[in-house]
N, C-alpha and C positions, 0 to 999 in steps of 0.2 A: 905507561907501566902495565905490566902483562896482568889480571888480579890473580890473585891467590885463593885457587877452591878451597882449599880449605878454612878458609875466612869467610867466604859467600856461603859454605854448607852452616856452618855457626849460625845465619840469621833466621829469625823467624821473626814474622812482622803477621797480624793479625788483628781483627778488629773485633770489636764486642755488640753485639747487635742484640736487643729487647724490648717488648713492649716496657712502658712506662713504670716502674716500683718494682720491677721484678728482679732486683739487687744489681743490676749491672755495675754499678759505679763503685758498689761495696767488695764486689769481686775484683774488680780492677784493682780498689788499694790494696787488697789482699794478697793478689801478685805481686806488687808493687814493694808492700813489705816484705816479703819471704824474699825477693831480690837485691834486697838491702838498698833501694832508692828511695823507701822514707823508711823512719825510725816509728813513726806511729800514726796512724792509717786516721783520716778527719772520720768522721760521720755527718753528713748532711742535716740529720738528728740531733748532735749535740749542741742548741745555738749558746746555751746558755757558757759552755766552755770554748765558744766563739771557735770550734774548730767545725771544718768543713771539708768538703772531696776534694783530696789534690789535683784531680782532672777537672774540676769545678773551680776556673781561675776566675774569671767574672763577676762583678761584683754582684747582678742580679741572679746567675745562680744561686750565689748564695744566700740572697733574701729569699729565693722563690723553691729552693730547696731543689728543681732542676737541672738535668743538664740540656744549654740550647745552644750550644757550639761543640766542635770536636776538638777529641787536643791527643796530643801524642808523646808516649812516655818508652822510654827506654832503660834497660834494665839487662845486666847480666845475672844467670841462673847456674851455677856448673860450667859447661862448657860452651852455652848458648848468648847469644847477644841476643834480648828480646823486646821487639816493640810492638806496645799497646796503641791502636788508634781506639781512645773513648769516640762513643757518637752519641750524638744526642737521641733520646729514646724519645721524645715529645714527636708525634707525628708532623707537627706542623714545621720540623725542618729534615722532612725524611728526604729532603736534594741533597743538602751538606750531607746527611747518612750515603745516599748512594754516590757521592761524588769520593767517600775517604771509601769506601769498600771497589774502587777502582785502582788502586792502590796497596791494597793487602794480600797475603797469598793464600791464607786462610781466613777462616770467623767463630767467634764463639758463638753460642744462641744461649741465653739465657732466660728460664723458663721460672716463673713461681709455679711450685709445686702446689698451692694451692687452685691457683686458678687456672694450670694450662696453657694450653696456647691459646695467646689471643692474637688481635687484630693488628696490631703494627708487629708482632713478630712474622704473620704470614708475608705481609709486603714485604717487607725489609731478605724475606728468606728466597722470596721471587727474586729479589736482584742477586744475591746469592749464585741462586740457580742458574739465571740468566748466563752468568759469567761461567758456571761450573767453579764455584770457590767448594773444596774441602770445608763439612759444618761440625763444628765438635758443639754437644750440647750440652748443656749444665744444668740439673735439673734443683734449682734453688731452693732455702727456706726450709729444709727438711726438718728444722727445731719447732717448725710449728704444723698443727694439725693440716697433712697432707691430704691429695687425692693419694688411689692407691697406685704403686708405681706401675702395675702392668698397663691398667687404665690409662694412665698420662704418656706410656711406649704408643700405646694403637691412638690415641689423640696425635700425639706427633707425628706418625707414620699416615693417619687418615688427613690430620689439616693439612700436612706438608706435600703426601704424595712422596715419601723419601721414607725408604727402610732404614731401620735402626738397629744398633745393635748395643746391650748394654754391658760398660766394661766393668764397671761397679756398682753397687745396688745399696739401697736402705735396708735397713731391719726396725721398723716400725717408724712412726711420725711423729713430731706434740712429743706431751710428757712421755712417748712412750717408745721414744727415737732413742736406740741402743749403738747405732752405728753404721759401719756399709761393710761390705763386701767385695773386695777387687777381686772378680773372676780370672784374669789375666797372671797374675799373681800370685792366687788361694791365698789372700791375706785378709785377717780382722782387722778391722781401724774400730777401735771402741770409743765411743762418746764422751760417757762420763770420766772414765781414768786417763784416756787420752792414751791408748794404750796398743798395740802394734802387737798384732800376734800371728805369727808366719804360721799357717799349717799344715806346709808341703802339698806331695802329691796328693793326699787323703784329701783336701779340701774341706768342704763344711763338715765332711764324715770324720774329718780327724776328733775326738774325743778332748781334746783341752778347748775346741767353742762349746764344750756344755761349763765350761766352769766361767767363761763371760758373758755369756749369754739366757736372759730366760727361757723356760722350756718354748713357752709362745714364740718367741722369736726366734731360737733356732727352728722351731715348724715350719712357721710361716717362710720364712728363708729357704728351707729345703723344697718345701711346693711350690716355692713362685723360679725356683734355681730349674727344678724340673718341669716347669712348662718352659723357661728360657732354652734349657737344653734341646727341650723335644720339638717345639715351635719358635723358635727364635731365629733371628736370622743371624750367622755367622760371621764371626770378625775376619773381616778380607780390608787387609792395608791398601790393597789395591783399588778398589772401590771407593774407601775412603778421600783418595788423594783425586777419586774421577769426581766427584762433588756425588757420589749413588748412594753412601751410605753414612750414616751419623753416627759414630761412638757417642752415647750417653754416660754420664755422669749424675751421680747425685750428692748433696750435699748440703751446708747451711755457712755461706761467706762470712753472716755478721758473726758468728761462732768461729768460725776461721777453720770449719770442718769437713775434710773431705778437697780442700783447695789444691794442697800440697800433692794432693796423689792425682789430680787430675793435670796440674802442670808437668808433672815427673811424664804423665803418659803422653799429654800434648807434645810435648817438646821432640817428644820417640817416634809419633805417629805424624804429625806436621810436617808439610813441606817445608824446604829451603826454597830462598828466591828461584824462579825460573824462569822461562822465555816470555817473554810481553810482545801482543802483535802491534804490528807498525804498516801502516797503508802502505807499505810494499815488502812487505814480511815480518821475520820476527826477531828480535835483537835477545841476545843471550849474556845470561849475567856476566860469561867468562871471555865476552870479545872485549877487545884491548881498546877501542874507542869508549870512552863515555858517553855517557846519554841516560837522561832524568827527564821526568817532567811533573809542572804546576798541579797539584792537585784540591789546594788549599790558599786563601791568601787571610791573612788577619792582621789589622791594621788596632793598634794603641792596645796590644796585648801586656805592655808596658808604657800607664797614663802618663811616668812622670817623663819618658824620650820620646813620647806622642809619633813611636817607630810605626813599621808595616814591614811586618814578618812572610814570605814566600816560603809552603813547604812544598819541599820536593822529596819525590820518591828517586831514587837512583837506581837504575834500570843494568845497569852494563859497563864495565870500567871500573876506574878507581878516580874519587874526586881528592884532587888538591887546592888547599885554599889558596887562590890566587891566581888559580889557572883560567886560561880564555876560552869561551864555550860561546858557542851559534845560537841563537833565539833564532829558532826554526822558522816562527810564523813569520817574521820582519827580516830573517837573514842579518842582523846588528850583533856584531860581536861584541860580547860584557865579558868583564874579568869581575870574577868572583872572590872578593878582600874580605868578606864579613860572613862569616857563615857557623852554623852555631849545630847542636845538639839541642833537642830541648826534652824537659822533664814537664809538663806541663807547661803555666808561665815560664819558668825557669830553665835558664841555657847556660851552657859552657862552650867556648871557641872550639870546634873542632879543626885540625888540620887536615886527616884525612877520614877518607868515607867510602864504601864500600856499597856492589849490590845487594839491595835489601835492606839498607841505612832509608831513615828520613831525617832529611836534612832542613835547616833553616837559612833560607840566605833573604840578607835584606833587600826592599824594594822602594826603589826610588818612582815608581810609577813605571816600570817596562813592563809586570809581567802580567799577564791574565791567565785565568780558571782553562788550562788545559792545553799551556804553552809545554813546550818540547826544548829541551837547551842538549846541545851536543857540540861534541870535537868533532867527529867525524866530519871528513869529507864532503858528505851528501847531508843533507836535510834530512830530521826523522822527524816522521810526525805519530805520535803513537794512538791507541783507540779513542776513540770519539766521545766526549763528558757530555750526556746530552743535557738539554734544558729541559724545563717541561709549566704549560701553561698556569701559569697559577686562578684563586677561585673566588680571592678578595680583593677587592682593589678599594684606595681610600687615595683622595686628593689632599694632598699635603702644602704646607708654606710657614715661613716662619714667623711666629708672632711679631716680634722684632725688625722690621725690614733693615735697620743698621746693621740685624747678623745675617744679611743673605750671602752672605762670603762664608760665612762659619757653614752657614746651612746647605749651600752647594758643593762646599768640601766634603762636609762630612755626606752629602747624598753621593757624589761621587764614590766616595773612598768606599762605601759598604754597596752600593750596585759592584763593585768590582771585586771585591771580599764574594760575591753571592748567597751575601748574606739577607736578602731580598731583593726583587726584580723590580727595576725603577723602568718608568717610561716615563716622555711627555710631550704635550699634541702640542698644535699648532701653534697656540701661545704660551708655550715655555712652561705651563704648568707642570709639576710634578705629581705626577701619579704612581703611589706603590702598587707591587701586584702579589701577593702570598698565600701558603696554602694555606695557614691558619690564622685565627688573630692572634695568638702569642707573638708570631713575626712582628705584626706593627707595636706591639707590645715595648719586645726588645729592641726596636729601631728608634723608638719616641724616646728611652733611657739611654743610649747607647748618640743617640745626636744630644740629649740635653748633658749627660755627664762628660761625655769624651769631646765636644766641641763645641760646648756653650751655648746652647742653641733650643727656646721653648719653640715647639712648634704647633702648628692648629691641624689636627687631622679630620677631613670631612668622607664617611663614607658613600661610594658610589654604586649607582645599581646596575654591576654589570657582575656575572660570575662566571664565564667564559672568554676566553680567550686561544687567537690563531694566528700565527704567522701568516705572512701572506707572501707567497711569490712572484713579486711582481718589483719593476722599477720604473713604471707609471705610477707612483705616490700619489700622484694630482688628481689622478682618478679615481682611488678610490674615497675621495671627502664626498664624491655624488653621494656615495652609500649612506654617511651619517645620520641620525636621526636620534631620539630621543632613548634608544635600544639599540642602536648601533655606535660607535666612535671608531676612530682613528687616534693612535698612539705610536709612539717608535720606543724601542726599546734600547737599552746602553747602548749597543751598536748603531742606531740608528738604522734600524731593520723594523720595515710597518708589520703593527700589531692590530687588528680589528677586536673590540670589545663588544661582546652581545649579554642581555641583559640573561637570556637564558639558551637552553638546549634548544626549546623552543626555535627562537627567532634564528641561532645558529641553525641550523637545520634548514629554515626557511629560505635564508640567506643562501647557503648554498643548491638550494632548487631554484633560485632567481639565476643566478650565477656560475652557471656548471663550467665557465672557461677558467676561472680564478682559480688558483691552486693556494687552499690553504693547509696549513702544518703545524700537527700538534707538538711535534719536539723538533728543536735543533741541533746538530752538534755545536757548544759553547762556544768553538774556536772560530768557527767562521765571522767573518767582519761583517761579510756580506750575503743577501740568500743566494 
């Protein structure tokens, strides 16, 4: 089936990216509401009215008031089909963060206006970069005592290394937050009365913002509009869409203020799906083959069908449920019977699906973190998910040795999720590897809820880790020692663990033939 652009120009798929507390999840429902896919938006905040984030399906979410999984919500807006991929803002799953922004065409950044930019918003913006995604950024929290808005522009502009340009601005912060200003527009959005005041060409000079506004705050507006003017950098759509420049926003999500005018202009200035590179070019939304791939996999997203959910991004084509598609990496043809939309936890049957849809098809065990499924002809294999070393490692086993069945499933099923990196040496032991402890955290709740299973976790003292190039295994066990080990990881691909930089370092001045590697691409079986 030939698709139809003007179905593919409809989608906008994008991701929300922020350091920890800086309202991501509260912005998300807020979308989410104004698109009428909930009626009334949780708060993470409210326990006592046992509501919570609709992107926060998990049960430990919601005790830990976190998000440490990504979930994916869709929504129409006007004329727009629009899908949110939430990511987890907790540094210690910033993999699963860069693995769903392989997969979106833009990103939000969302910023507390309080405190700036910080530290997992800089990472999370490098991958961004990396890829060249378009950054639209939300400058959060404005109902409470802010920094001042030029300051948190040249913050942005200095941590990022990325010009900015502001579409809409605040008039003051805290008690004393009057509203914003859409430059684009010449429009007042008023705070208090909630109140929309167009004031044409004239802009802030139009004489009806002296009757909503205090004198202070229209000054203040006027002098921070006139350095914008005279030093600001220029809104160019075109820049925007090259990942060079940032439209700012500002606003306060738990208020629900400033949301609506930032999705009106997202939705305007956002790309539509576009061409995805493939190791031997680039596949285009509007070619008539299909072709998606694994970006995602999540297993007992619903405890009581103990299922395992595949999301796929759809690249090119049009999918129909039931149709026969190539698993690129094994060349096995699957027909695809069960495939779903989802809203967070929650799905509906979808029959067809479109570039720029993400989709859920179930997984009986075929698919892995960065498979490729097409009709075509030939084999696509599209860009590379890499892995990356983790810095904790804890040796694991089950209290119970009558559940090692529970407990090997479930180690299974979440190494293949990439919801932690499993390895284990010589004698079968299981060793986790992750970046932070909240990982073993949510692996220890996540094997004893979803698979019945208490488990003994013993930390080890190694906090590096390398691939290694090689397929003499045997040789490398000479190296072991008390600061060195031998490990295999899911694939059964040797991992050398060293206790520090140190000994790493050392290791490889002993050893200058050995090739070792701090990232993989995911798909490979083999190094």
């Amino acid at each position: 089936m030939t698709p139809d652009k003007d179905i593919i120009n409809q989608h906008r798929i994008f991701g929300i990216i922020s350091h920890p507390d800086a309202g991501k999840t509260t912005l998300t429902e807020k979308l989410l509401l104004h698109g009428g896919a909930i009626r009334e938006a949780g708060t993470v905040k409210a326990r006592r009215n046992n509501k919570f984030a609709t992107s926060d399906w998990m049960e430990i979410e919601k005790q830990r008031g976190i998000s440490v999984t990504s979930s994916v919500m869709q929504f129409k807006y006007k004329d727009k089909v629009v899908s949110i991929m939430d990511t987890p803002g907790h540094n210690d799953f910033g993999e699963d963060t860069y693995r769903i922004l392989t997969s979106v065409d833009s990103a939000v950044m969302v910023i507390d206006a309080a405190k700036g930019v910080e530290a997992q918003t800089k990472k999370l913006f490098k991958v961004c970069s990396m890829r060249h995604i378009p950054i639209f950024t939300f400058i959060n929290k404005l109902d409470r005592q802010a920094e001042e808005p030029l300051s948190l522009m040249e913050e942005l502009e200095e941590a990022l290394g990325l010009p900015s340009t502001a579409v809409t601005w605040p008039i003051g912060s805290g008690q004393l937050f009057e509203g914003i200003y859409d430059r684009l527009k010449n429009t007042l959005y008023i705070y208090k009365d909630k109140k929309i005041i167009e004031l044409g060409e004239d802009g802030i000079n139009n004489n009806i913002a002296k009757q909503y506004l205090s004198a202070d705050g229209l000054k203040n507006l006027k002098d921070d509009l006139e350095l914008l003017d005279g030093a600001g950098n220029e809104f160019n759509i075109d820049k925007i869409l090259k990942g060079e420049l940032t439209p700012v926003f500002f606003g306060t999500a738990l208020a629900d203020f400033g949301v609506t005018e930032f999705l009106e202009h997202f939705l305007v200035m956002s790309p539509p799906p576009g061409k995805r590179m493939t190791t031997t070019g680039y596949v285009s939304p509007t070619d008539e083959f299909f072709s998606g791939f694994i970006f995602k996999i999540q297993a007992n997203m619903n405890p009581a069908h103990r299922d395992r959910l595949a999301f796929m991004r759809i690249c090119s084509g049009t999918f129909e449920r039931g149709m026969s598609v190539t698993l690129s990496r094994t060349g096995k043809t699957i027909k695809i019977n069960q495939s779903t939309m989802l809203m967070a936890n929650e799905r509906e049957n979808v029959e067809t699906a479109y570039a720029g849809d993400i989709i859920g098809i179930y997984d009986s065990g075929n698919y892995q973190i960065g498979d490729s499924l097409t009709n075509s002809k030939e084999k696509i294999f599209f860009e590379p998910l890499p892995t990356f070393p983790p810095e904790l490692f804890m040796r694991v086993r089950p209290i119970n040795s009558m559940k090692a069945k529970h407990f090997q499933k479930g180690v299974n099923q979440l190494a293949q999720e990439g919801a932690i990196q499993v390895y284990k040496n010589e004698y079968n032991d299981v060793v986790l590897g992750a970046v932070g402890s909240l990982q073993f955290e949510v692996f220890e709740y996540r094997i004893k809820n979803e698979y019945n299973c208490d488990i003994r976790m013993e930390p080890m003292n190694f906090s590096v880790a390398r691939w290694v190039n090689t397929e003499d295994t045997d040789s490398l066990k000479d190296f072991e020692n008390s600061r060195c080990t031998l490990v295999f990881d899911h694939y059964e691909r040797p991992v050398m663990l060293f206790a520090n930089q140190y000994t790493l370092d050392n290791f490889i001045e002993r050893n200058k033939d050995l090739e070792l590697l701090e990232s993989l691409d995911i798909r490979e079986t083999t190094i």
